[in-house]
Structure formats: structure tokens, C-alpha cells
N, C-alpha and C positions, 0 to 999 in steps of 0.2 A: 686475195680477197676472200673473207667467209661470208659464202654460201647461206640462203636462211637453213637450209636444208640440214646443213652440216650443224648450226648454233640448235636446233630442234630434236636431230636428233642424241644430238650429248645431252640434253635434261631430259631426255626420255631414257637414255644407260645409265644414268648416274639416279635421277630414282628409280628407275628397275632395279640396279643392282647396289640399291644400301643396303646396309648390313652384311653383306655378300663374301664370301672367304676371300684372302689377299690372295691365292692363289690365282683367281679367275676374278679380283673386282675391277670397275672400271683405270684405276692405273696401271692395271697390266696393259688393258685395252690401249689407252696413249701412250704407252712406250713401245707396242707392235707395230700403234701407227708412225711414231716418229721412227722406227726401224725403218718400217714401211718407205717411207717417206726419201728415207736416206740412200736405202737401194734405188728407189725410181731416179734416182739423179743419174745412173749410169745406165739402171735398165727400162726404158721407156716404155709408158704406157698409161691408160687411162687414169689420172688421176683422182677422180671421185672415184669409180668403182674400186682404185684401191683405197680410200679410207674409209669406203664405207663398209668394205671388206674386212678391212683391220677392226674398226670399233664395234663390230656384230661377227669377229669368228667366235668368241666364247660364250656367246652372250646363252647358249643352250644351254650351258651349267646351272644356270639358277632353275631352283624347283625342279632338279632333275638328279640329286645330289648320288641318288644311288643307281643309275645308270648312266656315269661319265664317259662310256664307251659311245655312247648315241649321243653323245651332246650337240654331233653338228648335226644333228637332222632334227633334233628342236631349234636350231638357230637357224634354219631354216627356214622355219617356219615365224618365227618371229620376224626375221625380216621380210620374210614375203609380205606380213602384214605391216611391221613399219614405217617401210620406204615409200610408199604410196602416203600412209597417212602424214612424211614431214615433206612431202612435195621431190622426193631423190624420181631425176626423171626413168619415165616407166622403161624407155626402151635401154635401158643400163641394170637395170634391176637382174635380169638373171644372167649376167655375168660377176654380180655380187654373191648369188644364191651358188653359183657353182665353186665360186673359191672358198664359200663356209663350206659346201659337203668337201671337198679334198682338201682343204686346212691342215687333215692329220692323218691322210692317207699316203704319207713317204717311204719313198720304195722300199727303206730300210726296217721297218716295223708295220705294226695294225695290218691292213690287209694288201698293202706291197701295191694297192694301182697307182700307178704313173699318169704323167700329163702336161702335156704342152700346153696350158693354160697359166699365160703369164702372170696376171695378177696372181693366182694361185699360188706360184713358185715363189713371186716375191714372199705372200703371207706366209707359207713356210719357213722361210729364212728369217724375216723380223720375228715370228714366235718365239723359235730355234734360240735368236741369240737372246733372250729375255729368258730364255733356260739355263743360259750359262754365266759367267760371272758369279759374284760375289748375291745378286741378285734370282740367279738362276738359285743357288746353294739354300739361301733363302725361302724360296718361293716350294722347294721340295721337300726341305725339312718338315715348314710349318704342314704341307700338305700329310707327312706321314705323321704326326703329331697329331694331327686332326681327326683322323681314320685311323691313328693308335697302333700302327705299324713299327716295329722296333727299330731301333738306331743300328744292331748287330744281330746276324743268325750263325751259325756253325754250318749250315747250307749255305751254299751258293749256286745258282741257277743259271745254268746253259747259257752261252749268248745268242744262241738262238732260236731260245723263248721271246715272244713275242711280246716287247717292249710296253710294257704297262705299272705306272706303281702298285706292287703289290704285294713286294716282300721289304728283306731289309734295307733302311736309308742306304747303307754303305753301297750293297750289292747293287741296288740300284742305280746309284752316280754310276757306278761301275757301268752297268748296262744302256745307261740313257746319255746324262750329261755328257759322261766319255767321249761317246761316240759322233752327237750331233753336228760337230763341229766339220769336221772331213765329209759329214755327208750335205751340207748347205750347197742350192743349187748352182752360185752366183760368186766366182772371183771377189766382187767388194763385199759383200755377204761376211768371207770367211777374212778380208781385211780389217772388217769394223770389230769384227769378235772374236781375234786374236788371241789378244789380250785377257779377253773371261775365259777361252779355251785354257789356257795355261795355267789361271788361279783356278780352274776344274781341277785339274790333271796335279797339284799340288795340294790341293783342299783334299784331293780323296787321297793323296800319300801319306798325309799326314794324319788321318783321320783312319785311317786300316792300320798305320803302324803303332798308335795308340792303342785300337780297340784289343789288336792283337796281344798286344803288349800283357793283357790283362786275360784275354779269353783263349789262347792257345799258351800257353805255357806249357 
């Protein structure tokens, strides 16, 4: 049964974020939530606070375009304010607020804090797998595209530099997509996104020994 809450606050995402890059517009947001969604069937747990978690973890991207490192702490703050004003009851609210701030704080990159905070873990794992696949490939390209980051460099950077797009496409599947996969928190997590792991790990084989092909001679 939807909620009004839930029908309120989706024409409040969807015009906040028109016009808004495919990387972070609202159908990334419903396909976190149907991730979302998909792990709560094994891993239990409140399910408003996980969709309302899902549909407002990116939502700090907009109007913040040049500091995407603080994006959850603007989406923060937007939800602090919009849960109250579409009726999401109060005493649920900052369990929503805590799974926007560690959304993208996974042990493996950004700043390594950890957490027993299960919504949280879930919204990690539904992001995680919207990274990878054929969709994932997608969604990074156009981002380095956007921000005018090259496709190939003759460097390649540490893996343990600290996971952010900001150099080459290649080097980065390398360093991000690659990886995501082994570190999802959740058995059915790493069952449902198998399959995009594996067109990762073939998309960047084929896509280094091309580039190579051309720029190591």
C-alpha cells in the first residue's frame, strides 16, 4: 500500500531534480530503491526508513555540483526539511538522516568509518550495485564526460588512493567499479549483482586492451 507520504515525496525529487545529470537524477534514485527493496527481503528491517533513505541518499548533489565530496551533508539537510513537510513520521526521521550521512562512507574508500546501522548497509549495497553492470559503465562514463576527464592517461594511480572520480575512465573502473563488488555488505547484495560484476571485469578487459592497443606501442 503507498503511503501519501511516499506519493509526496516523489513529486517533490522529481521536480527538484529536473534537468539534473543521469548520473544522480531521480532514476538512479528508484533503482537504489528497488535494490533497496530487494535486499530487505532477506535482510530485515524498517521499511519506510529504507525508502525514504534510498530516494533522498543523492539528493545533495543538486546545486552542489562542485563539491560532490559533501553531498551527503547537503542531503541532509534537505531531508531534515522534507520529511516533516510530506507527513514521513517524525520519530523515523533520523534514522533516515543517518543512512544519508554514511551512504558513502565504506570501509573500503572516502574516510573508511564503519557501522552497524542496517538501513545504512543496505543503502550501500543498492547504490554499489547501480555502479556496476552495463548501467554502472554508463552512469561513469557519462560522469567523466561531463567533468571532461579523459577516457586513457599513461598514469595510473595507487589503489590505494582514495576512491574518487578523478582521473582516467579506464584507471578508474579499475579502481572503483572493480572493486565494489567483493566489498558489498550482504550475501544477496553480491547474488543479485553477479552478473554486472562480471560485464565490469570484461567491459574494462576489453576496453585497456584496445586503448592499449593504440597508446603503448
Amino acid at each position: 500500500m503507498i503511503k501519501s507520504w511516499q506519493q509526496k515525496l516523489e513529486m517533490k525529487i522529481k521536480t527538484y531534480l529536473t534537468g539534473q545529470s543521469a548520473c544522480h537524477d531521480f532514476y538512479h534514485l528508484d533503482r537504489v530503491r528497488d535494490n533497496a527493496m530487494t535486499i530487505e527481503k532477506e535482510i530485515d528491517c524498517d521499511k519506510e526508513i529504507l525508502e525514504a533513505a534510498a530516494l533522498l541518499h543523492d539528493i545533495g548533489y543538486k546545486g552542489h555540483e562542485g563539491d560532490d565530496k559533501n553531498h551527503h551533508l547537503y542531503g541532509m539537510e534537505v531531508a531534515k526539511k522534507w520529511l516533516p513537510e510530506v507527513g514521513f513520521p517524525n520519530k523515523k526521521i533520523p534514522e533516515v538522516i543517518e543512512a544519508i550521512r554514511l551512504h558513502d562512507n565504506f570501509a573500503w574508500g572516502h574516510n573508511g568509518e564503519k557501522t552497524d546501522h542496517i538501513v545504512t548497509k543496505i543503502i550501500q549495497d543498492a547504490d554499489r550495485i547501480d555502479a556496476l553492470g552495463a548501467i554502472g559503465i554508463a552512469r561513469i562514463t557519462y560522469y567523466h564526460g561531463e567533468v571532461g576527464l579523459p577516457i586513457y592517461s599513461d598514469e595510473e594511480l595507487p589503489d590505494e588512493k582514495i576512491v574518487w572520480a578523478d582521473h582516467s575512465l579506464l584507471d578508474q573502473i579499475r579502481r572503483e567499479p572493480m572493486k565494489k563488488w567483493q566489498y558489498l555488505n550482504f550475501p544477496i547484495s553480491k547474488k543479485i549483482s553477479k552478473k554486472r560484476s562480471e560485464f565490469v571485469e570484461v567491459f574494462y578487459n576489453e576496453l585497456k586492451q584496445e586503448l592499449e592497443s593504440y597508446h603503448k606501442k
